[in-house]
PDB file as gemmi writes it, atoms N, CA and C in Angstrom:
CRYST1    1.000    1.000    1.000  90.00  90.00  90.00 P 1                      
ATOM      1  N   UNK A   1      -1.623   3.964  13.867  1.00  0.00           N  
ATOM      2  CA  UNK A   1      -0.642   4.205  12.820  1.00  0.00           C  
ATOM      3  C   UNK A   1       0.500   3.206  12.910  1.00  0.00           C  
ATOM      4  N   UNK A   2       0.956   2.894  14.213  1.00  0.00           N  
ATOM      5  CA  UNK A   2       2.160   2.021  14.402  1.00  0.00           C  
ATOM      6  C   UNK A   2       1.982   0.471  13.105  1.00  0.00           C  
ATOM      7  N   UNK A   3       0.020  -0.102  13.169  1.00  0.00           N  
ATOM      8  CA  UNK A   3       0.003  -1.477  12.854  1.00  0.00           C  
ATOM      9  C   UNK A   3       0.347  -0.809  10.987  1.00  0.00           C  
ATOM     10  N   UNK A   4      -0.233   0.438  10.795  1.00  0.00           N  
ATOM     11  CA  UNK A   4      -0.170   0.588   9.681  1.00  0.00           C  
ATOM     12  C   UNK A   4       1.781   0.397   8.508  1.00  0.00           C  
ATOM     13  N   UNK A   5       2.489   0.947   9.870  1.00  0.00           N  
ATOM     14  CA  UNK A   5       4.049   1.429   9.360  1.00  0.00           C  
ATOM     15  C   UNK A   5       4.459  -0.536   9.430  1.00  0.00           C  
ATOM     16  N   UNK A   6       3.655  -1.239  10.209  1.00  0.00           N  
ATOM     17  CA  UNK A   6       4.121  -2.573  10.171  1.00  0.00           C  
ATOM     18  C   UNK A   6       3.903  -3.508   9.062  1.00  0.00           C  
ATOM     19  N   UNK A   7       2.769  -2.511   7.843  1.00  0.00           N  
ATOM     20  CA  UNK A   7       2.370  -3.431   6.809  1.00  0.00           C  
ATOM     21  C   UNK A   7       3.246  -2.378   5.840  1.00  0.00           C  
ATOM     22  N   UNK A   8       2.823  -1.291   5.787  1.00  0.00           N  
ATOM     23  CA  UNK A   8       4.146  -0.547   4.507  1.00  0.00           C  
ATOM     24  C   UNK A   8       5.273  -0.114   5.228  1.00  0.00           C  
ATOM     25  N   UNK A   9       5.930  -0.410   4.405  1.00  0.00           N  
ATOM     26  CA  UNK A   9       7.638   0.166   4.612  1.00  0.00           C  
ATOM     27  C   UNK A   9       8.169   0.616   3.171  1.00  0.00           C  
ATOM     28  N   UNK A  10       8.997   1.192   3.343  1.00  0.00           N  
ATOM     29  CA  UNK A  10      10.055   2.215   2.848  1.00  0.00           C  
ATOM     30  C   UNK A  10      11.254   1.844   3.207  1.00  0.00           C  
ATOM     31  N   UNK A  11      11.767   1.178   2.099  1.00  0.00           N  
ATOM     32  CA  UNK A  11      13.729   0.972   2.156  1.00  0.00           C  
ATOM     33  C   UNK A  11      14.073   1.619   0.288  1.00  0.00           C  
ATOM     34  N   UNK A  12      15.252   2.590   0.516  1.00  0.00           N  
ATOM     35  CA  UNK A  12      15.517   3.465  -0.368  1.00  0.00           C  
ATOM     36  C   UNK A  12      16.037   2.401  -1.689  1.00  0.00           C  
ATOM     37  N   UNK A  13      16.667   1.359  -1.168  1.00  0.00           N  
ATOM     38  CA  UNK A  13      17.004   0.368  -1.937  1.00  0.00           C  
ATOM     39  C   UNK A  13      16.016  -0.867  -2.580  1.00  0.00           C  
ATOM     40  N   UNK A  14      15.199  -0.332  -2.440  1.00  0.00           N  
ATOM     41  CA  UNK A  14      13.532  -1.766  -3.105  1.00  0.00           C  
ATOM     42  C   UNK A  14      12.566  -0.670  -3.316  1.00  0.00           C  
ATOM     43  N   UNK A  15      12.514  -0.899  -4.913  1.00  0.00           N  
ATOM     44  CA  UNK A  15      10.902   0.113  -5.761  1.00  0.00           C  
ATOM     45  C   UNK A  15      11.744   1.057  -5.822  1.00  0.00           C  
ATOM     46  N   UNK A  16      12.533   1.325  -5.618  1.00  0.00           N  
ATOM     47  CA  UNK A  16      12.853   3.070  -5.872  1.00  0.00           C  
ATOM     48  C   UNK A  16      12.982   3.944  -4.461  1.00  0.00           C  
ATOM     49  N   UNK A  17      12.319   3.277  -3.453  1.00  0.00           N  
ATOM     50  CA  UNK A  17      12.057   3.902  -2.060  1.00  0.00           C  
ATOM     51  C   UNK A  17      10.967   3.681  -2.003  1.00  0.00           C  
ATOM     52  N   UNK A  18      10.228   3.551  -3.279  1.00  0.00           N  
ATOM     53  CA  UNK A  18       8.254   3.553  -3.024  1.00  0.00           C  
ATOM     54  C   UNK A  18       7.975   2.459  -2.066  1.00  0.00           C  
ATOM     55  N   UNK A  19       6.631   3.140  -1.330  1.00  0.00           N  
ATOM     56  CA  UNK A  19       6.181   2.778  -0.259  1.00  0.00           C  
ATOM     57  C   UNK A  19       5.698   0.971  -0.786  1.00  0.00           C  
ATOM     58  N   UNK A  20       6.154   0.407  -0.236  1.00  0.00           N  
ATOM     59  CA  UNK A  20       5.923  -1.216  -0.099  1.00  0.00           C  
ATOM     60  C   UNK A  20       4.732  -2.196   0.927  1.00  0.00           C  
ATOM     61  N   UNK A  21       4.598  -2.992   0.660  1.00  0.00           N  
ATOM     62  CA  UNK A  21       4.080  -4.083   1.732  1.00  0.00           C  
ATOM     63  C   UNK A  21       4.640  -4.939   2.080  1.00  0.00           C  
ATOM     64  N   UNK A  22       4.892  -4.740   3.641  1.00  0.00           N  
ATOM     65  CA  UNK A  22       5.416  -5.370   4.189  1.00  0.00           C  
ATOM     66  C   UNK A  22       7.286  -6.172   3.813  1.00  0.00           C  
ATOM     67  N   UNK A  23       7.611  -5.095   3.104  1.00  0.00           N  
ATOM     68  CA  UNK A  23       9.418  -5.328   2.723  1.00  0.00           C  
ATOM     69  C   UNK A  23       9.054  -6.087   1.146  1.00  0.00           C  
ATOM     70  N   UNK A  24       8.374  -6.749   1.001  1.00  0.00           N  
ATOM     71  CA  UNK A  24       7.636  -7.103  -0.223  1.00  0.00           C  
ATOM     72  C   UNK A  24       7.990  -6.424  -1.429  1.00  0.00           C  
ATOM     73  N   UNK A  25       8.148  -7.074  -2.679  1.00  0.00           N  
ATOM     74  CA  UNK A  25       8.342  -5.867  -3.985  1.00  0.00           C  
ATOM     75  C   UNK A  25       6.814  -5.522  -4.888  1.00  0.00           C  
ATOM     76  N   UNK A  26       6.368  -5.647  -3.640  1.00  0.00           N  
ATOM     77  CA  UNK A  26       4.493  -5.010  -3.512  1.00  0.00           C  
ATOM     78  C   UNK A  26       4.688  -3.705  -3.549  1.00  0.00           C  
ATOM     79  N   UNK A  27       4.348  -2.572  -4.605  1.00  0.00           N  
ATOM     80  CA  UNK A  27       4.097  -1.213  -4.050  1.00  0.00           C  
ATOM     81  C   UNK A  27       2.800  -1.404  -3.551  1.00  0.00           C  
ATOM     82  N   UNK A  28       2.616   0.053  -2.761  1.00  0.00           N  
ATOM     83  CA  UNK A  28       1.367   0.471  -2.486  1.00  0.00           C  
ATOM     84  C   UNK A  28       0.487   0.456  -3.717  1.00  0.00           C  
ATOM     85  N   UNK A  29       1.270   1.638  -4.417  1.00  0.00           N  
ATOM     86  CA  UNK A  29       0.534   2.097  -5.774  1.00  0.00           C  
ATOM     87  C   UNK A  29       0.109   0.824  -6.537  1.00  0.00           C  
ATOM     88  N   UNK A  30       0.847  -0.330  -6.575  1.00  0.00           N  
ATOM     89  CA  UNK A  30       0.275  -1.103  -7.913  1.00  0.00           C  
ATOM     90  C   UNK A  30      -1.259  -1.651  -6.667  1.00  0.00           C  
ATOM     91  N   UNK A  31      -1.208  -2.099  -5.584  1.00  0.00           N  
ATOM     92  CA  UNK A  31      -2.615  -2.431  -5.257  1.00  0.00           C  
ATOM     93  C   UNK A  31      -3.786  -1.670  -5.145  1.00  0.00           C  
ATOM     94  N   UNK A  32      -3.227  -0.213  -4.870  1.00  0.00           N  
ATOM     95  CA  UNK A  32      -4.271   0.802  -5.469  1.00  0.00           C  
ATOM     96  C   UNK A  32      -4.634   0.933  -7.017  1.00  0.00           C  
ATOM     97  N   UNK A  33      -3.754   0.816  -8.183  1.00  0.00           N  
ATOM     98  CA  UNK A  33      -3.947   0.351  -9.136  1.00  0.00           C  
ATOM     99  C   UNK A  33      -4.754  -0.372  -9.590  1.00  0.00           C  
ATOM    100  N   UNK A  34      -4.732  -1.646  -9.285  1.00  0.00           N  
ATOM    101  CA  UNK A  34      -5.249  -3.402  -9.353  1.00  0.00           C  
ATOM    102  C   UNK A  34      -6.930  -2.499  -8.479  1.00  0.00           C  
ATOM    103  N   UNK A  35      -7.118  -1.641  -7.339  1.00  0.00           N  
ATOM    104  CA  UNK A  35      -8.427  -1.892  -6.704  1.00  0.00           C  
ATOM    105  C   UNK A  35      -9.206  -0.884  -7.471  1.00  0.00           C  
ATOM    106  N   UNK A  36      -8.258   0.327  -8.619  1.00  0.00           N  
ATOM    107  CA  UNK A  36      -8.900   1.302  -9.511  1.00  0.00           C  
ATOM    108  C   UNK A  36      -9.449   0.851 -10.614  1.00  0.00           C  
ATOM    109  N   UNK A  37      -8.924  -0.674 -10.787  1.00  0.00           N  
ATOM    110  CA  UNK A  37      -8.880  -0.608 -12.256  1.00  0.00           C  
ATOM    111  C   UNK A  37     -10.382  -1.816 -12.303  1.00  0.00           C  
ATOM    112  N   UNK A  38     -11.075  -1.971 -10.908  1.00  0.00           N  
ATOM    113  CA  UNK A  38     -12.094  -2.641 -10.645  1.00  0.00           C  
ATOM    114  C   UNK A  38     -11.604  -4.329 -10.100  1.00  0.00           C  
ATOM    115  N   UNK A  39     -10.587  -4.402  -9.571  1.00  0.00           N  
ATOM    116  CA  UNK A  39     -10.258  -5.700  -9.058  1.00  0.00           C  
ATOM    117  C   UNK A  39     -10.827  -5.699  -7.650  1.00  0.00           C  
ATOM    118  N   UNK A  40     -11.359  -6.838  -7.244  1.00  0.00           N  
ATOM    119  CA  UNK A  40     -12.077  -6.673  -5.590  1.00  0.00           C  
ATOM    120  C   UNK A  40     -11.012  -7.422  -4.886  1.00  0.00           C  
ATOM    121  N   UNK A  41     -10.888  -6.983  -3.736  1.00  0.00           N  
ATOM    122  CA  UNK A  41      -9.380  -7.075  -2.684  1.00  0.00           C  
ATOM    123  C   UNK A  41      -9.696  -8.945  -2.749  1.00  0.00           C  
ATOM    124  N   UNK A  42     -10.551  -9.738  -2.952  1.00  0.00           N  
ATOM    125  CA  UNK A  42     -10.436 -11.120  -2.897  1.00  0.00           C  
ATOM    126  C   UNK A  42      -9.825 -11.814  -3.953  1.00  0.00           C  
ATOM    127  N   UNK A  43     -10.427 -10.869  -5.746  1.00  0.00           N  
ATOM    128  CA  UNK A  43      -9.501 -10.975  -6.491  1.00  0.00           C  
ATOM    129  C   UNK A  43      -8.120 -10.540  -6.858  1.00  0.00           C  
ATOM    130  N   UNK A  44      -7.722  -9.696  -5.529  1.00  0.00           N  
ATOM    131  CA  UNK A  44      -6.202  -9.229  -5.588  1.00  0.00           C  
ATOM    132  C   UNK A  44      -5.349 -10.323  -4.789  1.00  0.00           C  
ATOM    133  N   UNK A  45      -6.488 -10.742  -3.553  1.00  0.00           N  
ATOM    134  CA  UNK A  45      -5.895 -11.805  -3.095  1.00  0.00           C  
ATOM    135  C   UNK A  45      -4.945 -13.470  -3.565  1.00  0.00           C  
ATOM    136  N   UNK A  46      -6.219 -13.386  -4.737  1.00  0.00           N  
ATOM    137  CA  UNK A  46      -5.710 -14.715  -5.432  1.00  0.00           C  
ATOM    138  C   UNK A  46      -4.829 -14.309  -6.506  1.00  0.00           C  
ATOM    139  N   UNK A  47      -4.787 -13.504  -6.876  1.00  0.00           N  
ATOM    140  CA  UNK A  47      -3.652 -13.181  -7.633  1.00  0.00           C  
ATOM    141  C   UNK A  47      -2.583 -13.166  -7.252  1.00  0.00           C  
ATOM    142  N   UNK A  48      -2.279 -12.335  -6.069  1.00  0.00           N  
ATOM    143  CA  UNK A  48      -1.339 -12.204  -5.076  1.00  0.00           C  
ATOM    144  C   UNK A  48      -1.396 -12.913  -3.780  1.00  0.00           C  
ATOM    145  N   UNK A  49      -1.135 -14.352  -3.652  1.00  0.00           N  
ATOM    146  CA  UNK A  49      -1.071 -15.181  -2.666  1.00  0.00           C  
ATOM    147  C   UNK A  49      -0.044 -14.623  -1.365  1.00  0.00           C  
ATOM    148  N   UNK A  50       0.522 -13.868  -1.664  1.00  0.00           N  
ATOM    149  CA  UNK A  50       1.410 -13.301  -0.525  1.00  0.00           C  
ATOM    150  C   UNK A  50       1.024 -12.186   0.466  1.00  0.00           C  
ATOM    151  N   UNK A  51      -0.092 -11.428  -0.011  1.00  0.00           N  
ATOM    152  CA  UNK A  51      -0.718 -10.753   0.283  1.00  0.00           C  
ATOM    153  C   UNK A  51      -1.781 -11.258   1.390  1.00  0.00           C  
ATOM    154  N   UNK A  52      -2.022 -10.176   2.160  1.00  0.00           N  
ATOM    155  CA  UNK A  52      -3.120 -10.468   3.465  1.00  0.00           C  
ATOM    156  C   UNK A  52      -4.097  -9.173   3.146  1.00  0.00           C  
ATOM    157  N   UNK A  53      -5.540  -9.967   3.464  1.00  0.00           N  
ATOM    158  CA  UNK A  53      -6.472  -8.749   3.573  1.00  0.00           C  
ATOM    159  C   UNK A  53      -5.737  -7.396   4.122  1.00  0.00           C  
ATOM    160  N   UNK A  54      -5.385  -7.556   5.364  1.00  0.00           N  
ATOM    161  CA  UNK A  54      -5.099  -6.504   6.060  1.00  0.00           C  
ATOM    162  C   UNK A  54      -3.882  -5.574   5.409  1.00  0.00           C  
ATOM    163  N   UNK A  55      -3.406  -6.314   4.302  1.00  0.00           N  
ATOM    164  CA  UNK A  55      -2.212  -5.284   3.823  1.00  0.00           C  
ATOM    165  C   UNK A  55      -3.127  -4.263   2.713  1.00  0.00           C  
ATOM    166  N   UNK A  56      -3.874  -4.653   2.257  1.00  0.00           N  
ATOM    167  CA  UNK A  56      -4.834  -4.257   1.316  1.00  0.00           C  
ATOM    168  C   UNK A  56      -5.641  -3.089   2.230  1.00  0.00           C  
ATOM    169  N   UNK A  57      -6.084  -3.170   3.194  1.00  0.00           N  
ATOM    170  CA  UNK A  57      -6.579  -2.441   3.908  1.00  0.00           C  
ATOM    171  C   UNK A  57      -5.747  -1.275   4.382  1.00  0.00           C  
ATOM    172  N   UNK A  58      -4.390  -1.518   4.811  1.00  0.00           N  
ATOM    173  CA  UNK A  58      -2.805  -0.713   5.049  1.00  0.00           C  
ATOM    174  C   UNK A  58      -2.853   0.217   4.042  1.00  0.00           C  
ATOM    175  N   UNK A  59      -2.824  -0.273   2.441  1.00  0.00           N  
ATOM    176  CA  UNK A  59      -2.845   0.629   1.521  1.00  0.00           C  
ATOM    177  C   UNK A  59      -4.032   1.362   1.105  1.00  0.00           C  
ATOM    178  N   UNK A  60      -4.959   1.242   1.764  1.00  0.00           N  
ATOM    179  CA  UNK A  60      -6.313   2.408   1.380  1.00  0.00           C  
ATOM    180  C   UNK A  60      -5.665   3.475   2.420  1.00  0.00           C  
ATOM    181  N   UNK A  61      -5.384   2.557   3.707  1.00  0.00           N  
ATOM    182  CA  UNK A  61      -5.060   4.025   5.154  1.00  0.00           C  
ATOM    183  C   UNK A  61      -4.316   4.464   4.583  1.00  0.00           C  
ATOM    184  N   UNK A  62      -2.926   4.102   3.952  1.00  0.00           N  
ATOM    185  CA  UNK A  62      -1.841   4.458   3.862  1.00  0.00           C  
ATOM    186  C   UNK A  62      -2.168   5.810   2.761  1.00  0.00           C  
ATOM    187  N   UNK A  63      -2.811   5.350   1.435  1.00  0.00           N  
ATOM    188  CA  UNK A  63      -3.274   6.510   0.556  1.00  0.00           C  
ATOM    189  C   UNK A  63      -4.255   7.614   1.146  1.00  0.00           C  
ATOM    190  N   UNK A  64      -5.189   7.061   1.903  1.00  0.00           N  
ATOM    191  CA  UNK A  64      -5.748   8.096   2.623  1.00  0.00           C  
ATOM    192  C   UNK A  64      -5.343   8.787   3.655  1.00  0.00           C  
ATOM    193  N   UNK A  65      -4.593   8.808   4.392  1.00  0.00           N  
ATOM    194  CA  UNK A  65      -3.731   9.666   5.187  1.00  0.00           C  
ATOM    195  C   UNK A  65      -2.835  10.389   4.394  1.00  0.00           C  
ATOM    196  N   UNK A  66      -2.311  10.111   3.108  1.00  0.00           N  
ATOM    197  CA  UNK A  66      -1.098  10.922   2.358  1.00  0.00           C  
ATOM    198  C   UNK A  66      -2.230  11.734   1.063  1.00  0.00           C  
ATOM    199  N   UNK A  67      -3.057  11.603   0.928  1.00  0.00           N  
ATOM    200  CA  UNK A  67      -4.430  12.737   0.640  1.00  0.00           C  
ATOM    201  C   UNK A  67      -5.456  13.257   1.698  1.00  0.00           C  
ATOM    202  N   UNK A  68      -5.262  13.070   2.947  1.00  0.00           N  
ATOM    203  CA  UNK A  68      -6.424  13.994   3.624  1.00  0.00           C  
ATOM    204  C   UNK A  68      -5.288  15.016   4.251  1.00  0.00           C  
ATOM    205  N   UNK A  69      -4.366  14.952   4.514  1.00  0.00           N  
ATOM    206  CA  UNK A  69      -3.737  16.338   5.867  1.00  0.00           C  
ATOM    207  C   UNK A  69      -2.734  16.214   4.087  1.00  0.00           C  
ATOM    208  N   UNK A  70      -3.411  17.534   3.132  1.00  0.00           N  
ATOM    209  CA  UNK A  70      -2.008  17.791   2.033  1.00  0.00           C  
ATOM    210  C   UNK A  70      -1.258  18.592   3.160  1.00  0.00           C  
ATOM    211  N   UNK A  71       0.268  18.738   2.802  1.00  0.00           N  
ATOM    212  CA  UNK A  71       1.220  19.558   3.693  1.00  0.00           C  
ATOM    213  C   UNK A  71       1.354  20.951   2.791  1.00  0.00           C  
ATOM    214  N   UNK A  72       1.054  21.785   3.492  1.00  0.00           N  
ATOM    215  CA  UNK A  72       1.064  23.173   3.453  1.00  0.00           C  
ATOM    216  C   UNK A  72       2.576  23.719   3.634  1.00  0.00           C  
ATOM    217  N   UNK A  73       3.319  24.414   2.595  1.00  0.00           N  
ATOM    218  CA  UNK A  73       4.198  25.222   2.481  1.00  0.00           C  
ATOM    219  C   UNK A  73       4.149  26.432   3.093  1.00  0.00           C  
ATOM    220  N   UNK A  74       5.042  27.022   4.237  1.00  0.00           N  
ATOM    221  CA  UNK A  74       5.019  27.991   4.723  1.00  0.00           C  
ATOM    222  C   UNK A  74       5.200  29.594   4.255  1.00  0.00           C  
TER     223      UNK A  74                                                      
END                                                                             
């Protein structure tokens, strides 16, 4: 989890607070977006030259950890 918090971050002041890459004005959401809407992470790459495989990879963990454990209200 640590390499994961090293590719997204969260500052309340960039996106709104939304979860980012790497301090980047990358959300998560728009590369989950771009990989829904049938873009393959090589064509996200060249689009987005700033981007690293591995941040692309950050944001699948990152969405899949914030949909597998939903948080339960007591």
């Amino acid at each position: 989890m640590a390499q994961l918090m090293d590719r997204i971050t969260v500052n309340p002041r960039q996106c709104g607070g939304l979860p980012c890459i790497r301090g980047m004005r990358i959300r998560v959401s728009d590369v989950l977006e771009l990989l829904a809407s049938g873009m393959t992470p090589k064509q996200i790459l060249k689009e987005h030259p700033d981007l690293e495989a591995e941040d692309i990879q950050a944001c699948l963990r990152f969405a899949s950890s914030r949909v597998g454990h939903p948080v339960v209200a007591a």
